[in-house]
VOVO-404292 format. One record per residue (C-alpha): residue in three letters; x, y, z. Coordinates in pm, 1 decimal, padded with zeros to 6 digits. Layout:
! VOVO-404292
<node resn="ALA" c1="X" c2="Y" c3="Z"/>
...
This chain:
! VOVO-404292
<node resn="UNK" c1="08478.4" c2="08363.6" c3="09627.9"/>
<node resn="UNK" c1="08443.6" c2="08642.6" c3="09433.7"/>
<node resn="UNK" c1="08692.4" c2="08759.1" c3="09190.4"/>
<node resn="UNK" c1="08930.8" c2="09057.3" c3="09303.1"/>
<node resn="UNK" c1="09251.1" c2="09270.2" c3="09261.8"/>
<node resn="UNK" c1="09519.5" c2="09332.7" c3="09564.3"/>
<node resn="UNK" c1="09785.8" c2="09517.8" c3="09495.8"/>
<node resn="UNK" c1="10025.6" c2="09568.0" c3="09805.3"/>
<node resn="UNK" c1="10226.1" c2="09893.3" c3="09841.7"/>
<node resn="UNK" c1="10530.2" c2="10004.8" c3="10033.3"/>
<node resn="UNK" c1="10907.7" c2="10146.5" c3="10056.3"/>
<node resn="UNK" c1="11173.7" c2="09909.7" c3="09993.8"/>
<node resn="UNK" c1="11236.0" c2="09688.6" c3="10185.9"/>
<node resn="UNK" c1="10897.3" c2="09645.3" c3="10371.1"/>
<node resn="UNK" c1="10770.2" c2="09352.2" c3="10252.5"/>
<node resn="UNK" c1="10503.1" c2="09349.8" c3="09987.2"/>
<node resn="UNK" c1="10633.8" c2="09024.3" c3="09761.5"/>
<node resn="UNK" c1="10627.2" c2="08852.1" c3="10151.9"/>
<node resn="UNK" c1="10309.8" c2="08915.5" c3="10215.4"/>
<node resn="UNK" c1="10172.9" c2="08846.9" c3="09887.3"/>
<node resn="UNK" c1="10267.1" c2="08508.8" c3="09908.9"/>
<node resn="UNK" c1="10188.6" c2="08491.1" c3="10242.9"/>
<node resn="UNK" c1="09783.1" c2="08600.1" c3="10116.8"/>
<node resn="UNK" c1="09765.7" c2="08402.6" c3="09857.6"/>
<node resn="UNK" c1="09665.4" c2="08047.2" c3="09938.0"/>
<node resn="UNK" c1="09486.0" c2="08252.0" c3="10233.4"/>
<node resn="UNK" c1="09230.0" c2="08422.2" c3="09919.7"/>
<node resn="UNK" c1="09295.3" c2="08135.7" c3="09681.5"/>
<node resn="UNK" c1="09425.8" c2="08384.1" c3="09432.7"/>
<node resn="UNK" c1="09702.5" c2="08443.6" c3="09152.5"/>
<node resn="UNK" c1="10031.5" c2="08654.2" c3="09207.0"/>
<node resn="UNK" c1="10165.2" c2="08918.5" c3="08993.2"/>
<node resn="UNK" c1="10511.3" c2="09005.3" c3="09144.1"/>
<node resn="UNK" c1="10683.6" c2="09244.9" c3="08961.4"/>
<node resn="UNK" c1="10990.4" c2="09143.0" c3="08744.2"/>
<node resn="UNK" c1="11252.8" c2="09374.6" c3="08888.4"/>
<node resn="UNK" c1="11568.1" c2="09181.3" c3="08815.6"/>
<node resn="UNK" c1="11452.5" c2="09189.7" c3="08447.0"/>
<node resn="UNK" c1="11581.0" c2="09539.4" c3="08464.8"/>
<node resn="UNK" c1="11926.4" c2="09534.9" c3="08326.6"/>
<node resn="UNK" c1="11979.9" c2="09892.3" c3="08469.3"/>
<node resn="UNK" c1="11907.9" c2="09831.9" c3="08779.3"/>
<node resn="UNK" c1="12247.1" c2="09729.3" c3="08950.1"/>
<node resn="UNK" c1="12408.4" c2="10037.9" c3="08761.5"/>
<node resn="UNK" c1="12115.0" c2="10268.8" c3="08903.1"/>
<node resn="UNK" c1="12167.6" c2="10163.2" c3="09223.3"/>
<node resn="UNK" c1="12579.4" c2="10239.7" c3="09188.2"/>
<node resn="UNK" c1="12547.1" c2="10583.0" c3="08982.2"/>
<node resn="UNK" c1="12152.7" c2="10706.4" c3="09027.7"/>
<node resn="UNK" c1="12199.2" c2="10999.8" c3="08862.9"/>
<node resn="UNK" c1="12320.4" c2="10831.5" c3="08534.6"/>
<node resn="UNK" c1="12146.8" c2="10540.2" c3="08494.3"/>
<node resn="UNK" c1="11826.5" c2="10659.7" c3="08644.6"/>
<node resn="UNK" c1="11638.6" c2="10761.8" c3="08305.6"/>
<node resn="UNK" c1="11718.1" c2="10400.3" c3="08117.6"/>
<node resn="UNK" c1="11631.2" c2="10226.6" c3="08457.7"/>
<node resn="UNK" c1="11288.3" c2="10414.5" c3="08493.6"/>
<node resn="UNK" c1="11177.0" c2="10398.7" c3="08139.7"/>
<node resn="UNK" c1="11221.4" c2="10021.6" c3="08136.2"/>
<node resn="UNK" c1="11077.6" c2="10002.1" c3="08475.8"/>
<node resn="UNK" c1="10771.0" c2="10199.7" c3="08310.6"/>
<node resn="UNK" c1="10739.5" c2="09983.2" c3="07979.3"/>
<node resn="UNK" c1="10748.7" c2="09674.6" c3="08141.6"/>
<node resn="UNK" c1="10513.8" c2="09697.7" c3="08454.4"/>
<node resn="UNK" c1="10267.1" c2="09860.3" c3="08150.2"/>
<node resn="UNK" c1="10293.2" c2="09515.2" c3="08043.9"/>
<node resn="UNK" c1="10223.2" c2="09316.0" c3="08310.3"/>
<node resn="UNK" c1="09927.5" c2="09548.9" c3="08396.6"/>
<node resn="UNK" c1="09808.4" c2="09427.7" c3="08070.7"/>
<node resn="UNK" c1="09723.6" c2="09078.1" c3="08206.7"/>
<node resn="UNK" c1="09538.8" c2="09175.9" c3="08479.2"/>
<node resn="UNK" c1="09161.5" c2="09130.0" c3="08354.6"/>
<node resn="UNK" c1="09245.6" c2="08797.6" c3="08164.3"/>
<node resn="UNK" c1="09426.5" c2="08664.3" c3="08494.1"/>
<node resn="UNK" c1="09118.7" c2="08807.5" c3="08719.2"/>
<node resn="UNK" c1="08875.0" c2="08649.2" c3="08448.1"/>
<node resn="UNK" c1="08971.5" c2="08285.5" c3="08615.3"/>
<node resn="UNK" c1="09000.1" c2="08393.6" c3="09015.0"/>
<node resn="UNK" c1="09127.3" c2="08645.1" c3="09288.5"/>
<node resn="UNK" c1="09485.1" c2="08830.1" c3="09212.5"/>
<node resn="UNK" c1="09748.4" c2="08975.9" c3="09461.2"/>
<node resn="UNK" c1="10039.9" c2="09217.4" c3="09279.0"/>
<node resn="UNK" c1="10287.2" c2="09268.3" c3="09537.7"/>
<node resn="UNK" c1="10297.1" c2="09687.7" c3="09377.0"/>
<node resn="UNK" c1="10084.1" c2="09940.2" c3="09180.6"/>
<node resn="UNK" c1="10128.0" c2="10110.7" c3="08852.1"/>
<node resn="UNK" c1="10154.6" c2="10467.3" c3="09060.6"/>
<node resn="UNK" c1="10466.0" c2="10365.8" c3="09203.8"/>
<node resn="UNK" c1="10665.4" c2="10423.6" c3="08884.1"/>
<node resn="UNK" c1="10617.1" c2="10770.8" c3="08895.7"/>
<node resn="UNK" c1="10667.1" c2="10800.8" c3="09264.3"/>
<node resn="UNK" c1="11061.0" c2="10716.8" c3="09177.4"/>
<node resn="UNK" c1="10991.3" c2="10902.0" c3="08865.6"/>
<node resn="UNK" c1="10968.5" c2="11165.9" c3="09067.2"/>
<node resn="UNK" c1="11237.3" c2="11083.5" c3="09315.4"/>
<node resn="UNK" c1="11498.1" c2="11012.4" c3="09066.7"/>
<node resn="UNK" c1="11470.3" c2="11191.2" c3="08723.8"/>
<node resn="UNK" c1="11484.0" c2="11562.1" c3="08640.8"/>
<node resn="UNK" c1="11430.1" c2="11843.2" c3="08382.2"/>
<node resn="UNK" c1="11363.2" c2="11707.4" c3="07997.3"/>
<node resn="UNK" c1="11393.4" c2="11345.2" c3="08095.1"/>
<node resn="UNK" c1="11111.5" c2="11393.2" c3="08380.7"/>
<node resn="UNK" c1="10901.8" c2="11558.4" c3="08148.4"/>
<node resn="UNK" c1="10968.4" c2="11312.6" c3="07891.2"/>
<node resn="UNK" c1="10833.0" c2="11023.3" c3="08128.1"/>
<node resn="UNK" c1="10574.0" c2="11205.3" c3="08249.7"/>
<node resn="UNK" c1="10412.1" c2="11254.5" c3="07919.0"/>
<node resn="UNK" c1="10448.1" c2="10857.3" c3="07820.0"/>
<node resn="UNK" c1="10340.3" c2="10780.2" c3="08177.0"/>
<node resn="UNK" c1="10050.0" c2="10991.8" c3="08205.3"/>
<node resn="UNK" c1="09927.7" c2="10790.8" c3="07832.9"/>
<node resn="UNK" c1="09983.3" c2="10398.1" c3="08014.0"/>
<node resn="UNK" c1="09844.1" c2="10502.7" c3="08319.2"/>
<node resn="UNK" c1="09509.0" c2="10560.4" c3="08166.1"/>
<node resn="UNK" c1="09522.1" c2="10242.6" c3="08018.6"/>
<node resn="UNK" c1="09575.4" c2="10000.5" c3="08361.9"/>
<node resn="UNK" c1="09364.8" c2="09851.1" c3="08560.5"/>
<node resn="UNK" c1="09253.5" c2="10006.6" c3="08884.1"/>
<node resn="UNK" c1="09279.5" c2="09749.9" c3="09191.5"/>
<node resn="UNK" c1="08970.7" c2="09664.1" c3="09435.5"/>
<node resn="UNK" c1="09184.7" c2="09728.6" c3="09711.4"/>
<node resn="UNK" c1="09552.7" c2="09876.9" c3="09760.9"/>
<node resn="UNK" c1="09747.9" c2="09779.7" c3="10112.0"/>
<node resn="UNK" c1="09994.8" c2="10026.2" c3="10181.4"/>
<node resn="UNK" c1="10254.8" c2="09902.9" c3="10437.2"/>
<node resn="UNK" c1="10478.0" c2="10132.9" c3="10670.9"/>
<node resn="UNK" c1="10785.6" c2="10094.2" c3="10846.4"/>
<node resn="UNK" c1="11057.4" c2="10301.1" c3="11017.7"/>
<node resn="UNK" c1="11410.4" c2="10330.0" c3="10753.7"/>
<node resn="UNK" c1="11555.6" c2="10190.4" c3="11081.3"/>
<node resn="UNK" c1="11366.0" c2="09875.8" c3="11013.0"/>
<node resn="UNK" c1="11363.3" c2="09880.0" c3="10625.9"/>
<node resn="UNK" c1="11708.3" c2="09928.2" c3="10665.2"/>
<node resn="UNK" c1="11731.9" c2="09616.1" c3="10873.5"/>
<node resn="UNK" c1="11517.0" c2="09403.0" c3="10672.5"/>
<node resn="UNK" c1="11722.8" c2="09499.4" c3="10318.3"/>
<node resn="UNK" c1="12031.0" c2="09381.2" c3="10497.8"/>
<node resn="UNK" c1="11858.1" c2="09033.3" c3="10603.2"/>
<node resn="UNK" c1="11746.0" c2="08972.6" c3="10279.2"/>
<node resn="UNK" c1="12090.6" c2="09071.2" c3="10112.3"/>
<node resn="UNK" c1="12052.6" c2="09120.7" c3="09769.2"/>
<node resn="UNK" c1="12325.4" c2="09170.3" c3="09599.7"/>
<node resn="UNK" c1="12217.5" c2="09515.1" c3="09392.7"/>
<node resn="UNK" c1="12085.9" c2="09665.3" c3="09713.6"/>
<node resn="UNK" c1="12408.5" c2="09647.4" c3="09873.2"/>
<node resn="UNK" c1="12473.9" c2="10016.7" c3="09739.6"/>
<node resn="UNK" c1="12182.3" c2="10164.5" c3="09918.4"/>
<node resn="UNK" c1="12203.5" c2="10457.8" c3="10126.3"/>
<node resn="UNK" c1="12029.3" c2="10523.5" c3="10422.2"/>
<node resn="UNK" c1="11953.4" c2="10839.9" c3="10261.6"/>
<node resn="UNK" c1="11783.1" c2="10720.8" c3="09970.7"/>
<node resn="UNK" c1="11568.7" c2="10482.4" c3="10139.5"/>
<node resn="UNK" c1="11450.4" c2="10755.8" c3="10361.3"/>
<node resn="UNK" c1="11360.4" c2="10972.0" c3="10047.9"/>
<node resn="UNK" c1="11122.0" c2="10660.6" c3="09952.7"/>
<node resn="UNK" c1="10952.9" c2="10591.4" c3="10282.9"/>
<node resn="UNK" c1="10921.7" c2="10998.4" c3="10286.6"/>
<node resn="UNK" c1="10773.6" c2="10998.5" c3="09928.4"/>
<node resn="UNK" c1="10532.5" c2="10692.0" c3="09983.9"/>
<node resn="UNK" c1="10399.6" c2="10873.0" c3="10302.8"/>
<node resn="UNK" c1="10340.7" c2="11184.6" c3="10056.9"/>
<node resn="UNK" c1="10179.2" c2="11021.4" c3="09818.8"/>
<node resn="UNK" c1="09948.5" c2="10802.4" c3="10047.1"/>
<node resn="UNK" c1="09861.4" c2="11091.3" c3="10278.5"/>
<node resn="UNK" c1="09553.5" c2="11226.6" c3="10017.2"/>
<node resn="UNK" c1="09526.0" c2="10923.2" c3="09845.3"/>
<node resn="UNK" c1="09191.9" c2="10863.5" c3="09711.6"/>
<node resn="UNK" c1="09239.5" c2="10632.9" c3="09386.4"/>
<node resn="UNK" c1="09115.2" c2="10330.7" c3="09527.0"/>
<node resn="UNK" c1="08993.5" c2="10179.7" c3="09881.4"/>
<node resn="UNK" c1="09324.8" c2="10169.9" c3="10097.7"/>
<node resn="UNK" c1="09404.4" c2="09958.2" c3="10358.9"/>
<node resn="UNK" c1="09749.0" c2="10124.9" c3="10616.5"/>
<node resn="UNK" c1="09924.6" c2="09857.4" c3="10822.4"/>
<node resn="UNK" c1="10199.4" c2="09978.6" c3="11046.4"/>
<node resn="UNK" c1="10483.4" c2="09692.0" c3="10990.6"/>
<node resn="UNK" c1="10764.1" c2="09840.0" c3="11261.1"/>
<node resn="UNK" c1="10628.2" c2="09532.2" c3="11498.0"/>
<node resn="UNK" c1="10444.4" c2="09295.2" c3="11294.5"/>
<node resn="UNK" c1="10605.3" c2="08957.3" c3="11153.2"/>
<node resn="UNK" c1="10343.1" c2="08799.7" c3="10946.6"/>
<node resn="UNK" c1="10630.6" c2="08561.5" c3="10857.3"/>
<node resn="UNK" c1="10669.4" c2="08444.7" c3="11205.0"/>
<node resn="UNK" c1="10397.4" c2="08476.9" c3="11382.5"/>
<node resn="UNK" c1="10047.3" c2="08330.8" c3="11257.5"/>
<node resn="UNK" c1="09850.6" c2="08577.0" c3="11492.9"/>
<node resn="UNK" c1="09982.2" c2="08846.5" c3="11304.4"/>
<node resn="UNK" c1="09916.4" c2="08720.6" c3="10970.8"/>
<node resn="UNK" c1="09557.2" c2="08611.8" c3="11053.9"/>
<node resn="UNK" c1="09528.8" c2="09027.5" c3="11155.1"/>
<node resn="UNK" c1="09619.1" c2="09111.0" c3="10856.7"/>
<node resn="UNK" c1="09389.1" c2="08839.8" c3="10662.9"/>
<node resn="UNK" c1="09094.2" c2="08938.4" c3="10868.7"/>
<node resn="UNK" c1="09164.5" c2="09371.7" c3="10796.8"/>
<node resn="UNK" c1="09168.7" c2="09271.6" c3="10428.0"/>
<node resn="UNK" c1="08856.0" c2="09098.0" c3="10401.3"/>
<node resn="UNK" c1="08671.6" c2="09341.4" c3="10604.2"/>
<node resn="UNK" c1="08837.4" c2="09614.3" c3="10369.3"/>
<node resn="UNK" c1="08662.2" c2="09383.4" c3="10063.8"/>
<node resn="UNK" c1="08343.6" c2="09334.6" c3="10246.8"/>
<node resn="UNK" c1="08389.4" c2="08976.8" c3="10162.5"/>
<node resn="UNK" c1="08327.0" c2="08878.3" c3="10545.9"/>
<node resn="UNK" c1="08443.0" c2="08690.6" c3="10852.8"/>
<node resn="UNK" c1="08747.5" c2="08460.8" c3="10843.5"/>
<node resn="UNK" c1="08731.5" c2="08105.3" c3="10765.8"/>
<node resn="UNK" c1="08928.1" c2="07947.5" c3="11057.7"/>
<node resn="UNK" c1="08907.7" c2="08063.1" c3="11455.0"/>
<node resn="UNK" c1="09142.5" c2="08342.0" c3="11511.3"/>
<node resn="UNK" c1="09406.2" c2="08364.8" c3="11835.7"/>
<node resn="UNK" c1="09388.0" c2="08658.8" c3="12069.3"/>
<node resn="UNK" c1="09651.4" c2="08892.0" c3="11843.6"/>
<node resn="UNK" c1="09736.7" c2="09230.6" c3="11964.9"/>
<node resn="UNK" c1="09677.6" c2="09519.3" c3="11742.6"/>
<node resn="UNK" c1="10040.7" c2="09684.9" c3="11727.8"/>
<node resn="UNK" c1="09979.4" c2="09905.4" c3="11419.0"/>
<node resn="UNK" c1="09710.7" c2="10136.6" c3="11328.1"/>
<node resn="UNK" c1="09460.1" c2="10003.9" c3="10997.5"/>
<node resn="UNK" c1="09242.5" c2="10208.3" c3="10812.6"/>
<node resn="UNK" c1="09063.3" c2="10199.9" c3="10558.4"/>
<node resn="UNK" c1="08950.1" c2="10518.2" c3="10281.7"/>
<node resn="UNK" c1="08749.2" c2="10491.0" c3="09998.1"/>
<node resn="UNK" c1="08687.1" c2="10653.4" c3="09640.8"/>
<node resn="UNK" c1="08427.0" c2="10584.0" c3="09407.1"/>
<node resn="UNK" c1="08633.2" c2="10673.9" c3="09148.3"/>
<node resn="UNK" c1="08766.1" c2="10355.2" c3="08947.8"/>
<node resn="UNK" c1="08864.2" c2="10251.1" c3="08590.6"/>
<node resn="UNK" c1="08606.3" c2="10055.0" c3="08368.6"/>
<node resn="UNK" c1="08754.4" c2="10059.8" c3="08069.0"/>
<node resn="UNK" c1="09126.7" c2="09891.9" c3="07966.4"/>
<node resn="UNK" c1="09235.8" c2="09881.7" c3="07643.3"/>
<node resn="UNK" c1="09523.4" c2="09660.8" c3="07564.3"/>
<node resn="UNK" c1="09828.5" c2="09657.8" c3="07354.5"/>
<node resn="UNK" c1="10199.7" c2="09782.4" c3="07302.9"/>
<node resn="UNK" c1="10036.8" c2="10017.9" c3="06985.7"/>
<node resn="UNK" c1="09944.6" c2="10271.4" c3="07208.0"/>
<node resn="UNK" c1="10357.5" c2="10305.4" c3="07329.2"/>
<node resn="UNK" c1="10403.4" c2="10321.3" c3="06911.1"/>
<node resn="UNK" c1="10103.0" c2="10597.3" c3="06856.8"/>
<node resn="UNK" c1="10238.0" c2="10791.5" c3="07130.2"/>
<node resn="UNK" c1="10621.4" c2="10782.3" c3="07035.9"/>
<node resn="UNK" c1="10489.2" c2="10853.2" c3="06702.8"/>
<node resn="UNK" c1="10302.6" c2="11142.3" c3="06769.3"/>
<node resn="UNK" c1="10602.5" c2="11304.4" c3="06950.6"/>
<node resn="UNK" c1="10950.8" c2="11416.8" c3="06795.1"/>
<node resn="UNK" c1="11029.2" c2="11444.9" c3="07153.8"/>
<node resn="UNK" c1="11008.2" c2="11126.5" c3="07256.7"/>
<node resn="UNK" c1="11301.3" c2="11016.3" c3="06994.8"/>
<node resn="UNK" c1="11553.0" c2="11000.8" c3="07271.2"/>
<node resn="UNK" c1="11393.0" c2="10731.6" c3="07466.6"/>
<node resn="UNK" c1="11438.1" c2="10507.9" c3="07192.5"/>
<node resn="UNK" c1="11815.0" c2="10580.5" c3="07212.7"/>
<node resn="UNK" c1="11889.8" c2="10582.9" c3="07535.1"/>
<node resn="UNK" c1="11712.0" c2="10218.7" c3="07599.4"/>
């Protein structure tokens, strides 16, 4: 098989790091899952947003950079499923900071996200906030106990945004309101068999069951895609260098 980069998309709560483990024995591939509880902010952020959302974005930012980083050593050896995409950093970016501090990020963002790898394929999964709301409360972690209906509305409204035009990379939409790949093997062999159709890398390799299609798929394409990745923390340094402005993120982190 071919070598390849998944990276799975989605509102909280919807299910990417699932279904990323659910795909990989199913592709034979690696896992990058990002390190969220890393992110010493994050419990704060999610009691006060307003004033902890800078620190928790910027180390959000700095340390999915990294990650992204590994990606053509780890694809060098075979397939690899990320259960998110660089982009969604500044999709919260967006939701969550405001004035200088946005601006700030946006300029130290907009030098990283030349630098990362562009997937082969991005699967962006929907859901109702009825049903993310439901499906953050079954898997009860203890930081997301805080979360607002509200807020997770403004995220499943802000991932529709940004998906609606998207034209990065192929994209793959799966409607998740009434599919349990965990549960049901029909559904997950769906979901296997839109992927590899969406790689081109043909049929399945076992029989499939009779499955009913409950949610749209699609699939859009761009030709556009990143050849070039250069490595290494010393662009963060060049940049911070280069900009008085960017003084403050040192203190605030």
């Amino acid at each position: 098989m071919r070598s390849f980069f998944i990276a799975i998309e989605g509102a909280i709560g919807v299910g990417k790091t699932t279904l990323a483990r659910l795909l990989q024995p199913r592709f034979r591939a690696r896992l990058l899952l990002e390190a969220f509880e890393e992110n010493p902010f994050l419990s704060d952020f999610y009691a006060d947003r307003t004033r902890y959302a800078f620190q928790t974005q910027m180390f959000f930012l700095l340390s999915r950079y990294r990650q992204q980083q590994a990606v053509p050593a780890l694809l060098a050896r075979r397939p690899l499923i990320a259960d998110y995409t660089f982009g969604k950093d500044s999709l919260f970016a967006h939701l969550n900071l405001e004035g200088d501090e946005l601006e700030m990020y946006e300029r130290l963002y907009e030098v990283l996200a030349a630098r990362v790898p562009v997937p082969d394929l991005v699967i962006y999964l929907r859901a109702d906030t009825d049903v993310l709301m439901m499906r953050i409360a079954t898997r009860d972690r203890a930081y997301e106990r805080e979360m607002d209906r509200a807020y997770i509305e403004s995220v499943r409204q802000a991932y529709e945004r940004y998906f609606a035009d998207y034209t990065r990379t192929p994209l793959l939409t799966i409607d998740t309101d009434n599919l349990n790949y965990v549960r049901d093997a029909g559904a997950l062999a769906f979901v296997e068999g839109q992927v590899r159709t969406a790689l081109g890398i043909g049929a399945y390799q076992r029989p499939l069951p009779q499955v009913e299609l409950v949610g749209p798929a699609r699939t859009s394409v761009a030709p556009a895609r990143t050849t070039s990745v250069t490595s290494g923390w010393d662009a963060v340094a060049e940049f911070l260098a280069a900009s008085e402005a960017m003084g403050r993120v040192g203190a605030a982190l």
